[in-house]
C-alpha positions in Angstrom: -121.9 27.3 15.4 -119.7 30.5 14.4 -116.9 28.1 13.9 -118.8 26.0 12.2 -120.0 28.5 9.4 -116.5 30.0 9.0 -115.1 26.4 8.3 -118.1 26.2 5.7 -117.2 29.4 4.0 -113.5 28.2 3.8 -114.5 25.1 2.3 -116.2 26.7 -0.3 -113.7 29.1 -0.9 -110.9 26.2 -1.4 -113.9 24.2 -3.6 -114.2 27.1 -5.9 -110.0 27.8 -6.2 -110.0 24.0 -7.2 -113.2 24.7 -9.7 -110.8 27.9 -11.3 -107.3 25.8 -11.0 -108.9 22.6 -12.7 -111.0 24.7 -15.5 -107.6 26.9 -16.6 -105.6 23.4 -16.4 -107.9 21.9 -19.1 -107.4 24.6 -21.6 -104.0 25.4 -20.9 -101.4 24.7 -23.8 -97.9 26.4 -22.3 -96.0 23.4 -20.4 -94.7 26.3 -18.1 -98.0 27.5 -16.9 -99.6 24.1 -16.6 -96.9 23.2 -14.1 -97.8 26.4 -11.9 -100.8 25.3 -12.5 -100.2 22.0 -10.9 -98.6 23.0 -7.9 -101.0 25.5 -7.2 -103.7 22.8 -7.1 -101.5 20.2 -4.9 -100.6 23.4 -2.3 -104.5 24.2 -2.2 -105.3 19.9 -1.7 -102.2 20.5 1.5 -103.7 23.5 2.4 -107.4 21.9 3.1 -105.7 19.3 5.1 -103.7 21.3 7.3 -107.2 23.4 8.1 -108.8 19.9 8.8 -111.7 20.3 6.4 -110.8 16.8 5.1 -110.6 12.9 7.1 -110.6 9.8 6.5 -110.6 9.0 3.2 -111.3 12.0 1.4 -108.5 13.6 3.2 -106.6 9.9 1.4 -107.9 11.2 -1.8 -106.6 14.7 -1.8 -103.2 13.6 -0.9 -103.1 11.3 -3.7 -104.2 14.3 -6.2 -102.1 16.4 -4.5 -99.3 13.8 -5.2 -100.0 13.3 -8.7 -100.4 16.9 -9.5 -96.9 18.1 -7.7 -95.1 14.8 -9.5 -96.8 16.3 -13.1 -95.1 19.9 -12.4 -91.9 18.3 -11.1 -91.8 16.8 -14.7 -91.4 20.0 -15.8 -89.6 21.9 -13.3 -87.2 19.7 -11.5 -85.5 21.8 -9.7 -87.9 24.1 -8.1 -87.6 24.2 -4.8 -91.1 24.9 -3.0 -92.6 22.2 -5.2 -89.6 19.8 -3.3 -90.8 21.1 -0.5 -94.3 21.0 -1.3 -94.0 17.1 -2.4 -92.3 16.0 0.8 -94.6 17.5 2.9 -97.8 15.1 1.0 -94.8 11.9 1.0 -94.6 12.7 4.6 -98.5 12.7 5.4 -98.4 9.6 3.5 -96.1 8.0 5.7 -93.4 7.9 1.8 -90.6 8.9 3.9 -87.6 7.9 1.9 -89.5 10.0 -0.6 -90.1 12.6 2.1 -86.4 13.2 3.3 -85.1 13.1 -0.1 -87.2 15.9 -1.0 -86.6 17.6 1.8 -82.9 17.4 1.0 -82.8 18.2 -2.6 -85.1 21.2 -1.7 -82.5 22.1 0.9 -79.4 21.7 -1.4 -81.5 24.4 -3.6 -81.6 26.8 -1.1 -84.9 26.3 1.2 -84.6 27.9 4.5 -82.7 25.8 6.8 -85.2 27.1 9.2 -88.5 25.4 7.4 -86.7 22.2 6.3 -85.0 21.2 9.6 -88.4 21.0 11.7 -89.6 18.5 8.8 -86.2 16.6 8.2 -86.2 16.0 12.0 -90.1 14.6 11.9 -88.8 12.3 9.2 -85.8 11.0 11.5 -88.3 10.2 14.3 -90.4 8.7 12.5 -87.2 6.2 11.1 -86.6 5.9 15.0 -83.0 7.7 14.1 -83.5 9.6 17.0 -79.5 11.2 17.2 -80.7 13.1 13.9 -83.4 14.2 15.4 -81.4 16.3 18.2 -79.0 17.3 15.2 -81.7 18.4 13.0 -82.8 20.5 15.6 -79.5 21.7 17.2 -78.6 23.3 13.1 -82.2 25.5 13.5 -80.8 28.8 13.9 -81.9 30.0 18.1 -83.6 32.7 17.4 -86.2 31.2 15.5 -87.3 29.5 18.2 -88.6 32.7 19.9 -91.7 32.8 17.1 -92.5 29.0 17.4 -93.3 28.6 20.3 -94.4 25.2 19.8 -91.1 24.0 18.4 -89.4 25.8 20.8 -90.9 23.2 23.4 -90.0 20.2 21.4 -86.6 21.3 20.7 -86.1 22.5 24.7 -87.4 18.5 25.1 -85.1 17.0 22.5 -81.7 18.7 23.4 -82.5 18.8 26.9 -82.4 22.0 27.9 -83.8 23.0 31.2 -85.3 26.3 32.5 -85.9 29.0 29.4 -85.1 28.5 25.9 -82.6 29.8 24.6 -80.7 28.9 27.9 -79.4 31.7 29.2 -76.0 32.6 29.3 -74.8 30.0 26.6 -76.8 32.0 23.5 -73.7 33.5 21.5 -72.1 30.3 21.6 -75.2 28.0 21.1 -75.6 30.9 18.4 -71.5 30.0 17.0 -72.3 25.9 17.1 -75.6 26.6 15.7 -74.3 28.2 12.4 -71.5 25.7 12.5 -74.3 22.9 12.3 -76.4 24.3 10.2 -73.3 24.6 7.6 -72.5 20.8 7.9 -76.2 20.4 7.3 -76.3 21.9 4.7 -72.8 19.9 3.5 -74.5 16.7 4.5 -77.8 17.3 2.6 -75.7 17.9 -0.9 -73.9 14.6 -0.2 -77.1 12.6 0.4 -78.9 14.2 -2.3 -76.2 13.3 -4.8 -74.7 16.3 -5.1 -70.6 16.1 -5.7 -68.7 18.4 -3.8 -64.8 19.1 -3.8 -63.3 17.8 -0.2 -61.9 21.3 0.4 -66.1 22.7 1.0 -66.2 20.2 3.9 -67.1 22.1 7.3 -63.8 22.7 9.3 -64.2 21.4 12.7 -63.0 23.8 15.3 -62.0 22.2 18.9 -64.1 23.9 21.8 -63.6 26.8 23.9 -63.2 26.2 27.5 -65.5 28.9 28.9 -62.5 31.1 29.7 -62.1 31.2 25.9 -59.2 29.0 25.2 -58.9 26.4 23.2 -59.6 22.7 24.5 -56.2 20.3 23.3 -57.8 16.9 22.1 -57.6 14.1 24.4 
C-alpha cells in the first residue's frame, strides 16, 4: 500500500511537469528554448517508463511523444549530445536499432562518456545477434566502473568470462592498459561509423603484448 501511494504521488508529480513543459511550449517563441523545451518533455516521457508507471500501450504512446518531441529539438540542435543520447535510448525501447546505435555513436563521437554509451551500444549488438561486439563493447568500459554497477559488473564478468571476482585479480593494471587501449579504438571506430573523416595517422597504434615477465611477444 506504502508503495503504492508513493508511485501515485510520483505520477502526479511527472503529470504536473508535463502540464508546466506543454503550457510554456505553447507560448514559447525563441527556437532555442523550445528545443530545451522539447527534450525536457521526451526525458520526463523516458523517465516515467524507466519508473514503470506506464505499460502497454500508454507506455507505446509516451515513447512515440517522447520520439517526436526529441526529433523536434534535434531540428534545432543537431549536435547536442544528451539529446543523441536521449533519442537512442526511446529508438532502442522501440526496438529502432539502426536508429539506436547510430545515435549512440554520433553522441559518442561528441563526447558522451564512454562509460554510459558502451553499456547501451553493447545491448544494441545483442540485440543484432553480433555477439563479438558485445564482448568488445564491454571489454573498452573502463574496470573501475564496474565496482558501482554492480549489475553490469555481472553481465560483463558473464560476457568476457571472467571467473572468481571482478576485476580479476592480479591482471587489473593491464586489463586497466587494454582497457584504455579499447576504449581509444572505440572511440576511433564510432567516428568512422558515424561518418566522421579522420586522417589515417589518428588510427589507434596497436602494441604487441607483454609476456607476463614484461617483454615483448615477436608476432608469429
Amino acid at each position: 500500500l506504502l508503495a503504492y501511494s508513493i508511485l501515485d504521488r510520483k505520477e502526479q508529480g511527472f503529470s504536473a511537469l508535463l502540464k508546466s513543459f506543454i503550457t510554456q511550449l505553447a507560448t514559447a517563441r525563441d527556437v532555442g528554448t523550445r528545443a530545451k523545451l522539447q527534450k525536457r518533455l521526451a526525458q520526463t516521457h523516458l523517465e516515467m517508463i524507466k519508473l514503470g508507471l506506464a505499460k502497454g500501450e500508454v507506455q507505446s504512446y509516451l515513447l512515440s511523444e517522447g520520439r517526436r518531441h526529441i526529433d523536434a529539438a534535434l531540428q534545432v540542435v543537431p549536435d547536442d549530445r544528451e539529446s543523441l543520447f536521449l533519442l537512442g535510448s526511446i529508438a532502442l525501447r522501440q526496438d529502432d536499432l539502426d536508429t539506436a546505435e547510430k545515435s549512440f555513436l554520433k553522441a559518442q563521437v561528441l563526447g558522451m562518456a564512454l562509460e554510459k554509451v558502451l553499456p547501451y551500444l553493447a545491448e544494441v549488438a545483442f540485440r543484432q545477434q553480433r555477439f563479438s561486439m558485445v564482448a568488445h563493447s564491454l571489454r573498452a568500459i573502463d574496470p573501475l566502473y564496474f565496482n558501482t554497477q554492480p549489475l553490469l559488473s555481472s553481465v560483463a564478468a558473464h560476457w568476457l568470462e571472467e571467473e572468481s571476482s571482478w576485476p580479476p585479480r592480479g591482471r587489473v593494471l593491464s586489463w586497466m592498459r587494454s582497457s584504455r587501449a579499447l576504449a581509444a579504438a572505440s572511440r576511433w571506430a564510432a567516428r568512422r561509423r558515424a561518418g566522421v573523416r579522420l586522417p589515417a595517422s589518428s588510427r589507434p597504434r596497436r602494441r604487441r603484448p607483454r609476456s607476463p615477465a614484461g617483454s615483448r611477444i615477436p608476432p608469429s
